[in-house]
C-alpha positions in Angstrom: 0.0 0.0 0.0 1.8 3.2 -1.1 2.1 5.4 1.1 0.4 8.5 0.3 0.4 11.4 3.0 4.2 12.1 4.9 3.6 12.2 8.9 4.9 15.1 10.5 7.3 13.8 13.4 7.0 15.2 16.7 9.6 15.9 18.9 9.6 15.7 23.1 12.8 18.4 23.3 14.4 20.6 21.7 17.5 18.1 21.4 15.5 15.7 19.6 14.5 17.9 16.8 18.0 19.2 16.4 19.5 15.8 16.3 16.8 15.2 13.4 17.8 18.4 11.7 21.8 17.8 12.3 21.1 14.3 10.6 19.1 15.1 7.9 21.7 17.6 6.6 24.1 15.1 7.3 22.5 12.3 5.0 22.1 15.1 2.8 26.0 16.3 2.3 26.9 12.7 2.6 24.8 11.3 0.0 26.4 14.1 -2.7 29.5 13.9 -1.5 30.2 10.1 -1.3 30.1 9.4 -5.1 32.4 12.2 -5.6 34.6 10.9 -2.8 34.1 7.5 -4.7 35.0 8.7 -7.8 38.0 10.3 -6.6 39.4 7.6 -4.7 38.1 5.2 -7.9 40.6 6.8 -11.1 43.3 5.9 -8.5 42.3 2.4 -9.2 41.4 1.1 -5.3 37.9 0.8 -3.9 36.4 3.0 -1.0 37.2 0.4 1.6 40.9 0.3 0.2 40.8 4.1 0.5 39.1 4.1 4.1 42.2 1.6 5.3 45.0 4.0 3.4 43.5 6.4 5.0 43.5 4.6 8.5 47.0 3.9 8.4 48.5 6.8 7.4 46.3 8.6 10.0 47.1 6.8 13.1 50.4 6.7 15.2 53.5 5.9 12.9 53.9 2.0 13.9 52.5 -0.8 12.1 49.0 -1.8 13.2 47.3 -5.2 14.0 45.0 -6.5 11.3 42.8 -7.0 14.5 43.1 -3.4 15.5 42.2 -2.6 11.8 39.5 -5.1 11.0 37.8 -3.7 14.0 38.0 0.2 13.3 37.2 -0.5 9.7 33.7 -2.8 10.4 35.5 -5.8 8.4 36.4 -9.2 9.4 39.8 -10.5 9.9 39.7 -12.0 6.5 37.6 -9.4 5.1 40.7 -7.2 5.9 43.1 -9.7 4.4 41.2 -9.3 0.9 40.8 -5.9 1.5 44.9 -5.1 1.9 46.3 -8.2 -0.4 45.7 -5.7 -3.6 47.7 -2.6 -1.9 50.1 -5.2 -0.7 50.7 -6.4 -4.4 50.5 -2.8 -5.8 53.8 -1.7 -2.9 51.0 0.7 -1.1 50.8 -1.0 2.2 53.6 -3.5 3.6 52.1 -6.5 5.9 54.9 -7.8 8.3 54.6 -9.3 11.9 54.9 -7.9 15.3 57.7 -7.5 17.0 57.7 -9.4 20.2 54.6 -12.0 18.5 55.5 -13.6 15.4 51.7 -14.7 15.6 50.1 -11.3 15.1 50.3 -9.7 11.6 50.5 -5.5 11.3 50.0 -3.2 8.1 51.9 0.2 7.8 51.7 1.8 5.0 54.6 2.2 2.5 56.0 6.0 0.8 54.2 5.1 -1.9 50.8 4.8 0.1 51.4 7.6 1.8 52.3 9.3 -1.3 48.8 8.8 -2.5 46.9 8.8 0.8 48.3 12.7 0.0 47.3 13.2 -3.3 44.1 12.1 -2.7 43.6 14.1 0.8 44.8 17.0 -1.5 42.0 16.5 -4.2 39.2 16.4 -1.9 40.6 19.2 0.0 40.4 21.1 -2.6 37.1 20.4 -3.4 35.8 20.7 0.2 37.4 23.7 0.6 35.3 25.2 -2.6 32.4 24.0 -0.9 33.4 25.9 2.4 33.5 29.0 0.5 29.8 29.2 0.2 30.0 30.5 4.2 30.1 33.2 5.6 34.2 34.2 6.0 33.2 34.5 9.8 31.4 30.8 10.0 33.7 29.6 8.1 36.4 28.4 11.0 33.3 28.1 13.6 31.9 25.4 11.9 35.1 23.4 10.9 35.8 23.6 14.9 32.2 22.6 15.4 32.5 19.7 13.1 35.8 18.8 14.8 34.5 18.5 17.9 31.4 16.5 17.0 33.8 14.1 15.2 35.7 13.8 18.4 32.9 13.0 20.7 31.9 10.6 18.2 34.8 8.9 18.1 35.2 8.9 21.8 31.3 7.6 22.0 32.1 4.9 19.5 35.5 3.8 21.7 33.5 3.3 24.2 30.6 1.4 22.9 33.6 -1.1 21.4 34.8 -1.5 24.6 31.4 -2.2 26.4 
């Protein structure tokens, strides 16, 4: 049965209707900008999940991480990871050795060639972000990048925690 009239939602608080609003304009942005992400992560001929564990590596601490540690940030399994990183293995992108200390337990680090286009590719959507920043106000501008860096933190510090739960 189609549906044929939209219900209004109601809202208890103030908080509520926000947190609709902030996520509405968040599908929104999201749904424009992840094809163009896509695409610009796609002529460099690695998927989106390739990009997202480039982009992993080269932004956490220097030494080589556990697929474990990896698998888990990224929302893949273990082998799932180990499909994922074989191609950027292959392609000199990402080098897989062990830990030291535990032979058992394999790492990934990314190689100057993966960090070389982890840069390039930061650089191209940058640039386009920044475009799309432009359309601010010159005094919102910095606001709401410092807004949006704080909400990513508390998100990431609420996500930490419901992994560790």
């Amino acid at each position: 049965m189609p549906i044929t009239e939209r219900k209004s939602l109601k809202f208890t608080d103030r908080g509520e209707e926000l947190g609709h609003r902030f996520h509405q304009a968040l599908h929104r942005l999201w749904s424009v900008l992840h094809p163009i992400d896509k695409d610009a992560v796609c002529c460099h001929d690695i998927t989106l999940t390739q990009w997202n564990l480039i982009h992993t590596l080269c932004e956490e601490p220097p030494e080589p991480l556990t697929m474990g540690f990896l698998a888990s940030k990224l929302g893949l399994t273990p082998s799932g990871l180990t499909r994922c990183s074989e191609p950027l293995v292959e392609r000199g992108l990402v080098k897989r050795e062990q830990k030291p200390g535990d032979r058992r337990v394999c790492c990934l680090k990314p190689t100057v060639d993966g960090i070389s286009l982890w840069e390039k590719i930061q650089c191209e959507c940058a640039e386009r972000e920044g475009r799309l920043i432009e359309h601010l106000p010159a005094g919102e501008s910095e606001n709401f990048i410092k807004a949006l860096e704080r909400l990513a933190s508390a998100a990431s510090a609420e996500s930490e925690g419901a992994v560790k739960s």
